[in-house]
N, C-alpha and C positions, 0 to 999 in steps of 0.2 A: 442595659440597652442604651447605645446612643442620639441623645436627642437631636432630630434633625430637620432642616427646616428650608418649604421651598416656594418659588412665587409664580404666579400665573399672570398674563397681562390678558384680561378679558374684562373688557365693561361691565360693571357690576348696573342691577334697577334699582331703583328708588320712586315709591310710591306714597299718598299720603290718604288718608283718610281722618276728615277730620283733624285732631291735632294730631294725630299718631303719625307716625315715617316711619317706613319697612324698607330696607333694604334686601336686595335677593343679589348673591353670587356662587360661584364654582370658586374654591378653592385646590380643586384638582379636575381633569380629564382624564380620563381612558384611553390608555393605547397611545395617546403621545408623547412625541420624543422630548425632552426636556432641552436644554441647552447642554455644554459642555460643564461638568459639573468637576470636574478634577481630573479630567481624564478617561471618564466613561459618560455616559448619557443615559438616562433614565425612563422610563415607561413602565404605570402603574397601570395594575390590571382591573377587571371589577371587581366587585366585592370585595377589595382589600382595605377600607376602611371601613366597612358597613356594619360590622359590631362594633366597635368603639363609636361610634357615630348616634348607635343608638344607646348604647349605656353609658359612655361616660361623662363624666358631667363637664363637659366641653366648654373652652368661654372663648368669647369673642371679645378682641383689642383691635384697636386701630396701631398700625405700623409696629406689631408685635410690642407694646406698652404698655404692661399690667397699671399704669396712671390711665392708660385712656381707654378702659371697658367699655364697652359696646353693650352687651348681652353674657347671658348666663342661662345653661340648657336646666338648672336645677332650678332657676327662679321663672323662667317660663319666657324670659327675653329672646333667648336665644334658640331658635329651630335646624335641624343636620339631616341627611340623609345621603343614599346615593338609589340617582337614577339612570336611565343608559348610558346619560352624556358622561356623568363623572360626581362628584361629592359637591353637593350644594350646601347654601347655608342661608337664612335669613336671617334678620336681625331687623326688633322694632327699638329702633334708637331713640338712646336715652334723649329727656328733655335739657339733657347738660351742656356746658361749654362745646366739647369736645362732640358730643351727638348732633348740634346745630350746625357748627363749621365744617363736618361730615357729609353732613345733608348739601349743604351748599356747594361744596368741592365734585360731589358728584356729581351734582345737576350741569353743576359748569364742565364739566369732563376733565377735572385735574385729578381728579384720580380715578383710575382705572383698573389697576392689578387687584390680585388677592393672594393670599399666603398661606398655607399651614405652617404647624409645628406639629412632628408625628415620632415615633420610634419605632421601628422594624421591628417586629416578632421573631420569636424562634423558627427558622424556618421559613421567614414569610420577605426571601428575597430567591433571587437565581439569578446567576449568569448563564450564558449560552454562549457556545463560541461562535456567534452571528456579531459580526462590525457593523458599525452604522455604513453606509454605502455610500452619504456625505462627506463624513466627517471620520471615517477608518477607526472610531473610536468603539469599545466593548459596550453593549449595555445589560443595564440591570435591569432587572425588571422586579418590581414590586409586589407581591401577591396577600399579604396579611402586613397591614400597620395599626397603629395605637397612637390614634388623631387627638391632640390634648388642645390645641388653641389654631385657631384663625381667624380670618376678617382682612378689611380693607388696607391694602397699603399703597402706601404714595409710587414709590419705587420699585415694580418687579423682579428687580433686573439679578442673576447670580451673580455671588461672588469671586471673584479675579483671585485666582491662586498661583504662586510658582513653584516651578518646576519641578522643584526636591516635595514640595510636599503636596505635592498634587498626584505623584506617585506613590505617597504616605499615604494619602488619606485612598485610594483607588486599590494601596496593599491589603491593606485595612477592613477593604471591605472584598477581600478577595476574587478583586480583576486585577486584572492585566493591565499597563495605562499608555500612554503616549506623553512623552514632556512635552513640555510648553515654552514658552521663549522667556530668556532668562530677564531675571528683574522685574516680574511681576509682585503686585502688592496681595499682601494676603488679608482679607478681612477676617474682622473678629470672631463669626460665626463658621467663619472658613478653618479658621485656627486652631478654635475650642474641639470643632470637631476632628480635627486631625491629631489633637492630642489626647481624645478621649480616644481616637482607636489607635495610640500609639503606646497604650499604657498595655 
């Protein structure tokens, strides 16, 4: 299974109790439409993180950076679920470097998004031959994933792929795609994954 990874821009809360700081967000939604992801657009359905969410031992990083843990669901830091809206998460942030300037960045609203890192299941995608009616683009839709890390990131933005491999990575995942305008840059996580469905 291909590791893959996606971001959300929604105000995450931060509360305090005593010295303790919680954070609460959505690293995913229901039913909507993703951005342009290489040529198709994306929408996860319910319950397709909801078992891995409760078994696995999930960790929480800041800007996907195993140096800057947040929480941990095996150590009790770290809480998951999904409810109507979409797959949530809390986190009581560590009293470290990186837990403090967290807290602070939220409060101020510099950062905003949230991410997972997840892998599809067997079986746990579909295409339809429904276009987005925007954007003429195919989508996938999600139905069974295996949610291994999210939390807070600075930037939610996707990654910018071109053209030749934005068709690669959209083969890959068996759609249909639309190219893109030549001489775009490809990012790293844009990259890895178009070579791991190119092998």
């Amino acid at each position: 299974m291909t590791m893959e990874r996606r971001s959300l821009t929604r105000p995450a809360e931060i509360r305090a109790d005593g010295d303790k700081l919680t954070m609460r967000g959505y690293a995913y939604r229901f039913g909507e439409l993703s951005h342009d992801l290489g040529g198709f657009r994306e929408r996860i359905m319910p319950g397709a993180g909801a078992e891995s969410l409760r078994t696995n031992d999930v960790v929480a990083t800041y800007n996907h950076d195993n140096n800057n843990a947040l929480g941990r669901m095996s150590a009790g830091t770290l809480r998951t679920g999904e409810d109507a809206e979409g797959g949530w998460y809390e986190i009581d942030l560590p009293p470290t470097t990186v837990g403090r300037d967290l807290a602070e960045l939220l409060k101020r609203g510099d950062v905003k998004g949230s991410s997972f890192t997840f892998r599809v299941r067997d079986g746990g995608q579909r295409v339809h031959g429904e276009l987005d009616a925007e954007s003429g683009l195919p989508i996938r839709e999600l139905t069974s994933m295996d949610v291994v890390e999210l939390g807070p990131v600075l930037n939610p933005a996707y990654p910018t792929t071109d053209a030749g491999l934005m068709r690669s990575i959209a083969h890959g995942l068996g759609i249909a795609s639309r190219s893109a305008p030549r001489g775009a840059l490809l990012s790293h996580p844009a990259r890895d994954l178009a070579r791991a469905l190119l092998r």
